[in-house]
RODO-2510 file (C-alpha; in nm, 4 decimals, decimal comma):
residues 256
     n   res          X          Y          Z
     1     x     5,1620     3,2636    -2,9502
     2     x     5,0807     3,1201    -2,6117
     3     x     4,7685     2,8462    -2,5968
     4     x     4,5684     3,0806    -2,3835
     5     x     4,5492     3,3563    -2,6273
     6     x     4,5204     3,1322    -2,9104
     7     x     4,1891     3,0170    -2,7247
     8     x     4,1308     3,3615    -2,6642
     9     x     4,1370     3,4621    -3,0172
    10     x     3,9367     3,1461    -3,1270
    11     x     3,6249     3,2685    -2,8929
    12     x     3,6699     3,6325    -2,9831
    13     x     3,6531     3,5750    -3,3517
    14     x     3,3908     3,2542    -3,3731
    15     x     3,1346     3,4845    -3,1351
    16     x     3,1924     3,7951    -3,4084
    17     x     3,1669     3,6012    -3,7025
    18     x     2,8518     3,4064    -3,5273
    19     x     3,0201     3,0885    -3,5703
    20     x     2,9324     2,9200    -3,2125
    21     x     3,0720     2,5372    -3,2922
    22     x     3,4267     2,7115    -3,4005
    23     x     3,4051     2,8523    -2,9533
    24     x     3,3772     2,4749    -2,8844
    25     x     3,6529     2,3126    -3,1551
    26     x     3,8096     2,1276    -2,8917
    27     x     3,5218     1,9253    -2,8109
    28     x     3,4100     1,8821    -3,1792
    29     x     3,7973     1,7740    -3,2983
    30     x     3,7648     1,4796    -3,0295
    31     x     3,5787     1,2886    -3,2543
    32     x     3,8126     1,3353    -3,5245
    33     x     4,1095     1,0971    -3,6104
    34     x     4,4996     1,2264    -3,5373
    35     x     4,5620     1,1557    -3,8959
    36     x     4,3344     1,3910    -4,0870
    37     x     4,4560     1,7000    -4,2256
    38     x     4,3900     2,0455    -4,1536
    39     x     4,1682     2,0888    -4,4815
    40     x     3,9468     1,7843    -4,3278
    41     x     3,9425     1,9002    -3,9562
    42     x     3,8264     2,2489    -4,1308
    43     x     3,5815     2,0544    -4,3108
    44     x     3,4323     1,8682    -3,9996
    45     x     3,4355     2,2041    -3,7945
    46     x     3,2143     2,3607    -4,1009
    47     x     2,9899     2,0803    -4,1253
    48     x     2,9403     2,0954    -3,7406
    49     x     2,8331     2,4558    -3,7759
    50     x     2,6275     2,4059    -4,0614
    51     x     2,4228     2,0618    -3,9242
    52     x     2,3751     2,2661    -3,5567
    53     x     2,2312     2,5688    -3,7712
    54     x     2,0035     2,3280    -3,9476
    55     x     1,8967     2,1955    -3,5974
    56     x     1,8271     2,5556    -3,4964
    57     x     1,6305     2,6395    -3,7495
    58     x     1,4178     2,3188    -3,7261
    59     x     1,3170     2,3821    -3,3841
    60     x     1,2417     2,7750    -3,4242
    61     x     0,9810     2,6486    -3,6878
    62     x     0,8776     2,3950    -3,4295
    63     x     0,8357     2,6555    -3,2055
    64     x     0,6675     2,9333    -3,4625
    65     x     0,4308     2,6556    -3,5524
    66     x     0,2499     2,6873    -3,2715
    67     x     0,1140     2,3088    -3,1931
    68     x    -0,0429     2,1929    -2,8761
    69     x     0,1486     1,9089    -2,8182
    70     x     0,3709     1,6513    -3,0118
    71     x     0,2469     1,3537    -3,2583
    72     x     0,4556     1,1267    -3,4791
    73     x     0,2831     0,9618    -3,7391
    74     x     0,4623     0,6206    -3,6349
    75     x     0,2187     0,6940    -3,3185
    76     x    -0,0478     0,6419    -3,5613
    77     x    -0,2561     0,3182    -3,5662
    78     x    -0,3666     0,3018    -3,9482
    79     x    -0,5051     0,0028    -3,9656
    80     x    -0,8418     0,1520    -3,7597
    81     x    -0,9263     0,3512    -4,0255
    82     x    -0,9738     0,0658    -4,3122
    83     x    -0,8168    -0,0551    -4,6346
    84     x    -0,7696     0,2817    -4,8257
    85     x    -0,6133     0,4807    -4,6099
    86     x    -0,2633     0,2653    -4,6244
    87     x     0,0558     0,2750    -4,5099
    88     x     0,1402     0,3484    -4,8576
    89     x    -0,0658     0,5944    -4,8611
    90     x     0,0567     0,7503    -4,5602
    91     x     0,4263     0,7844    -4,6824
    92     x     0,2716     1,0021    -4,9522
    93     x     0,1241     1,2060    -4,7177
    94     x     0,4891     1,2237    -4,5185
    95     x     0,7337     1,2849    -4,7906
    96     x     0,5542     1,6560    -4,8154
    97     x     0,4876     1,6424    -5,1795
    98     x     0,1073     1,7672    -5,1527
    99     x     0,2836     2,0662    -4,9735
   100     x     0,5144     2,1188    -5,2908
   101     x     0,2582     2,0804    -5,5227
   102     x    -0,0018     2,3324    -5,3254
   103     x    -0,2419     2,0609    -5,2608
   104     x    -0,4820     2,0606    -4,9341
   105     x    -0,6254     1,8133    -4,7240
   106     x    -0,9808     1,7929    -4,5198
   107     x    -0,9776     1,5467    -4,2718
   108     x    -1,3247     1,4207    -4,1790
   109     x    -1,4285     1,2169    -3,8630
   110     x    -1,5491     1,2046    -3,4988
   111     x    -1,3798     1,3235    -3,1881
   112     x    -1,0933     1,0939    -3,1172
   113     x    -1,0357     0,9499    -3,4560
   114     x    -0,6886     1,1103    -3,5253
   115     x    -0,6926     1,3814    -3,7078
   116     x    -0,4767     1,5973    -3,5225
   117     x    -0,2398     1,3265    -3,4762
   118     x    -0,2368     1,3117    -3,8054
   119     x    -0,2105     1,6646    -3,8700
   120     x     0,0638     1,7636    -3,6201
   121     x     0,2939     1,4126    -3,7724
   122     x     0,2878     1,5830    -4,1080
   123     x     0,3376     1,9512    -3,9797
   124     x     0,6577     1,7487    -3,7976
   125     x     0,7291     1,5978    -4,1374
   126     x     0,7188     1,9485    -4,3249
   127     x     0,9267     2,1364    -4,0166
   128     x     1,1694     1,8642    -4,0599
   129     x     1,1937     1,9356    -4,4116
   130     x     1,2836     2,2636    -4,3749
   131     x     0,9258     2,4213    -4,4583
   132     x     0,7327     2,6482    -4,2412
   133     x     0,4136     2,5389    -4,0723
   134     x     0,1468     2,7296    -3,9238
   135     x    -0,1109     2,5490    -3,6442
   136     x    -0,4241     2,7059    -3,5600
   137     x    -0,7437     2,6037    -3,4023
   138     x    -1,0280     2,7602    -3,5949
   139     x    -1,1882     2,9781    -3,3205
   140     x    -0,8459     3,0687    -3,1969
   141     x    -0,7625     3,1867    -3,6030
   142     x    -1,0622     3,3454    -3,6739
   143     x    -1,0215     3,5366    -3,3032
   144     x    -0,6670     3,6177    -3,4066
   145     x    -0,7973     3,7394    -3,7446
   146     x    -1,0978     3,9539    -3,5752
   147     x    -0,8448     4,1596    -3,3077
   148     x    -0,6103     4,1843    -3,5632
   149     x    -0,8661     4,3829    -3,7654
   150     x    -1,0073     4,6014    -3,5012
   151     x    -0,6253     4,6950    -3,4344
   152     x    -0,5709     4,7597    -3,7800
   153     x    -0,2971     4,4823    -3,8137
   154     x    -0,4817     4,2539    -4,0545
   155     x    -0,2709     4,2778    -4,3661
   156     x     0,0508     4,2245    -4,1258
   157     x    -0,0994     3,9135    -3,9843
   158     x    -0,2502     3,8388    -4,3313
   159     x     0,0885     3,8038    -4,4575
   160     x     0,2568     3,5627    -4,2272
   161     x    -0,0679     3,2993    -4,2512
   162     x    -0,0071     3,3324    -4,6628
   163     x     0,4225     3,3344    -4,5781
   164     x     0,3711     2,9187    -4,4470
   165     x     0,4529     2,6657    -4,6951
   166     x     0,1926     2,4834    -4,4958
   167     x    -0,1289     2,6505    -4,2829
   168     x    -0,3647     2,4258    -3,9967
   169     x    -0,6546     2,4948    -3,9017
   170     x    -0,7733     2,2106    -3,6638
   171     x    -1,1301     2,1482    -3,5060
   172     x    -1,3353     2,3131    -3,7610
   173     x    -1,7173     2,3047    -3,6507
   174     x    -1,7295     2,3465    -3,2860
   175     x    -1,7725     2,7261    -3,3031
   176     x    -2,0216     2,8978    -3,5191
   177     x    -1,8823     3,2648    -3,7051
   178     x    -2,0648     3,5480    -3,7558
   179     x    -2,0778     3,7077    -4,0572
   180     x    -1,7269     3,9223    -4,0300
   181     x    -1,5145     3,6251    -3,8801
   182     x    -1,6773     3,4018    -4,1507
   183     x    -1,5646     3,6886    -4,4447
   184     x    -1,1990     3,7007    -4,2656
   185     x    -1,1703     3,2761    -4,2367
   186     x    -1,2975     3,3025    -4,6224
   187     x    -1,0079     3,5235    -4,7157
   188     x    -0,7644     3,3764    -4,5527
   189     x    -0,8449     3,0242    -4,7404
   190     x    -0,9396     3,2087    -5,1087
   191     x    -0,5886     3,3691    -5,0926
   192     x    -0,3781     3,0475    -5,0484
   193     x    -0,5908     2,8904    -5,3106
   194     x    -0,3341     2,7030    -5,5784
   195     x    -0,0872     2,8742    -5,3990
   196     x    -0,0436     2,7309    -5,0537
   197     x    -0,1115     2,4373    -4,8397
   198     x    -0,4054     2,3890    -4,6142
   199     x    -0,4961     2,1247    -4,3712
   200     x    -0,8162     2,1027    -4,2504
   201     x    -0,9638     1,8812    -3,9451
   202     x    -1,3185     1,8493    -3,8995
   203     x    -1,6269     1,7021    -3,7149
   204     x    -1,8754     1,7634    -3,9149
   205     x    -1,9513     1,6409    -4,3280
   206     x    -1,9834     1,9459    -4,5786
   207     x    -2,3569     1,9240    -4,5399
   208     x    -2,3507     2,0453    -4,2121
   209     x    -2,1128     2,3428    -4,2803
   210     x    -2,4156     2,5803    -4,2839
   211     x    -2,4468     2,5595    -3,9297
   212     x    -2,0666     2,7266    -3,9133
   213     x    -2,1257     3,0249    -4,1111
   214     x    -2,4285     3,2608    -4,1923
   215     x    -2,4362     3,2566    -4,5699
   216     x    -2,4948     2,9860    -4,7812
   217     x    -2,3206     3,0992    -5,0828
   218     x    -1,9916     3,1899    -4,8438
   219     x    -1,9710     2,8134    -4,7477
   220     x    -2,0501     2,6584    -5,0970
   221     x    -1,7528     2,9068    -5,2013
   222     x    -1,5120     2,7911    -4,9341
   223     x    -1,5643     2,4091    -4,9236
   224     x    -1,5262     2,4752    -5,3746
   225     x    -1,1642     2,6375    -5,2651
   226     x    -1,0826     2,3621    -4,9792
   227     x    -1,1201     2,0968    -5,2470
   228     x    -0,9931     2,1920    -5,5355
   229     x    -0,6935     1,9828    -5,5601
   230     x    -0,6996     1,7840    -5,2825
   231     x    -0,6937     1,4647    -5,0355
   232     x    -1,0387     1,4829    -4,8340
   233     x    -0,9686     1,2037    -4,5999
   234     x    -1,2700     1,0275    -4,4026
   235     x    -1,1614     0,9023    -4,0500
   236     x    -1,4334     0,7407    -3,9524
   237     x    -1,4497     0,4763    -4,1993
   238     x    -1,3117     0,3041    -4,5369
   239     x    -1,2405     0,5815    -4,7985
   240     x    -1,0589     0,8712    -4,9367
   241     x    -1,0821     1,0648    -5,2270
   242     x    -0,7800     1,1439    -5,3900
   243     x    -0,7249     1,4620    -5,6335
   244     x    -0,9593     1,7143    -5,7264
   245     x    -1,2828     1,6705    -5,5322
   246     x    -1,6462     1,7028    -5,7008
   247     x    -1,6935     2,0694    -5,7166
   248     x    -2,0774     2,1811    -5,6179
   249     x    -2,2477     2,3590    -5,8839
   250     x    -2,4530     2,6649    -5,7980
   251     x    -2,7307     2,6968    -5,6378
   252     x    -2,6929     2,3063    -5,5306
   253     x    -2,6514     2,1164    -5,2341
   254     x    -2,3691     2,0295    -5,0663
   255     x    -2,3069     1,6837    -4,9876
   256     x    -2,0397     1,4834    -4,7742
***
């Protein structure tokens, strides 16, 4: 059989079997040896396809994710937030394993203190480990959550934010709900509770969560979900708290 229809037949049958790095074999059998034999060369064409898939897939998640902008977590300067919040710490944090084990994370602090640097490096971490990440900025969720309601698409939209192995909702308390946004951002959390991971950045300490929402009982509820099982990280100064959080009996106060 001629080269040219050998080529042919290569292209015809790699684009109908969706193969796409069997259409370009020449170029990926360059950086093969002359000596291997065919059941290698078939091997290096298959793990071609299968690492360029992989690649694929890792930057449609990127891309479903959602995130402003881009943040590594080598970026990060830990030493400015004291001696708890380690480097050790931090690898913790990056090998996904509070996403695995449905743990959350609040992170506390001022503007400019890092927290969604910190929170886009581990939603890079999780993409990169093949999990799916959702980013969302509170006001833009809980507008998301309100249209998708008056358009009677809730449950749809209700089921990709509970789909991610890992939801974000960054800049929590710059924009105060009313009641039906605060009862939709309450659902949304209550359902992944023990059963997905959520990261949460925020200016303000629990105590000042009443000014978000309308009810009182709604926000002792929801900050009792957030830290059940988790990291609540303070950026501004020397501490975390690590595991399950002190839960806020009823009727009391909440505290930082």
């Amino acid at each position: 059989m001629a080269v040219e229809l050998v080529e042919e037949q290569i292209q015809l049958y790699a684009k109908q079997l969706k193969i796409p790095t069997f259409s370009h074999y020449e170029e990926v059998l360059r950086r093969t040896s002359p000596d291997q034999t065919f059941a290698e060369l078939l091997l290096f064409l298959l793990k071609a396809e299968y690492e360029q898939r992989q690649e694929n897939k890792n930057q449609r998640r990127l891309k479903q994710a959602g995130f402003p902008y881009t943040k590594t977590l080598d970026e990060l300067d830990v030493s400015r937030y004291g001696s708890q919040i380690t480097e050790m710490f931090m690898m913790e944090l990056a090998s996904c394993r509070f996403i695995d084990d449905k743990k959350n994370i609040v992170m506390m602090g001022n503007p400019g203190r890092g927290k969604t640097h910190l929170a886009i490096g581990l939603r890079l971490k999780a993409c990169a480990a093949g999990m799916s990440v959702l980013f969302k900025n509170a006001s833009a969720l809980s507008t998301d959550l309100t249209e998708a309601r008056d358009t009677y698409v809730l449950g749809k939209l209700e089921k990709k934010i509970q789909k991610a192995d890992l939801l974000i909702i960054d800049e929590m308390g710059y924009v105060r709900f009313d009641r039906y946004q605060s009862e939709l951002l309450f659902k949304v959390i209550a359902d992944r509770s023990e059963r997905g991971s959520i990261i949460v950045t925020t200016n303000l300490p629990f105590s000042e969560w009443t000014t978000l929402f309308e009810n009182m009982a709604m926000v002792t509820a929801l900050v009792d979900r957030l830290t059940f099982h988790s990291y609540i990280l303070d950026m501004n100064g020397d501490s975390y708290r690590l595991g399950q959080a002190k839960k806020f009996s009823k009727g009391g106060s909440l505290s930082s």
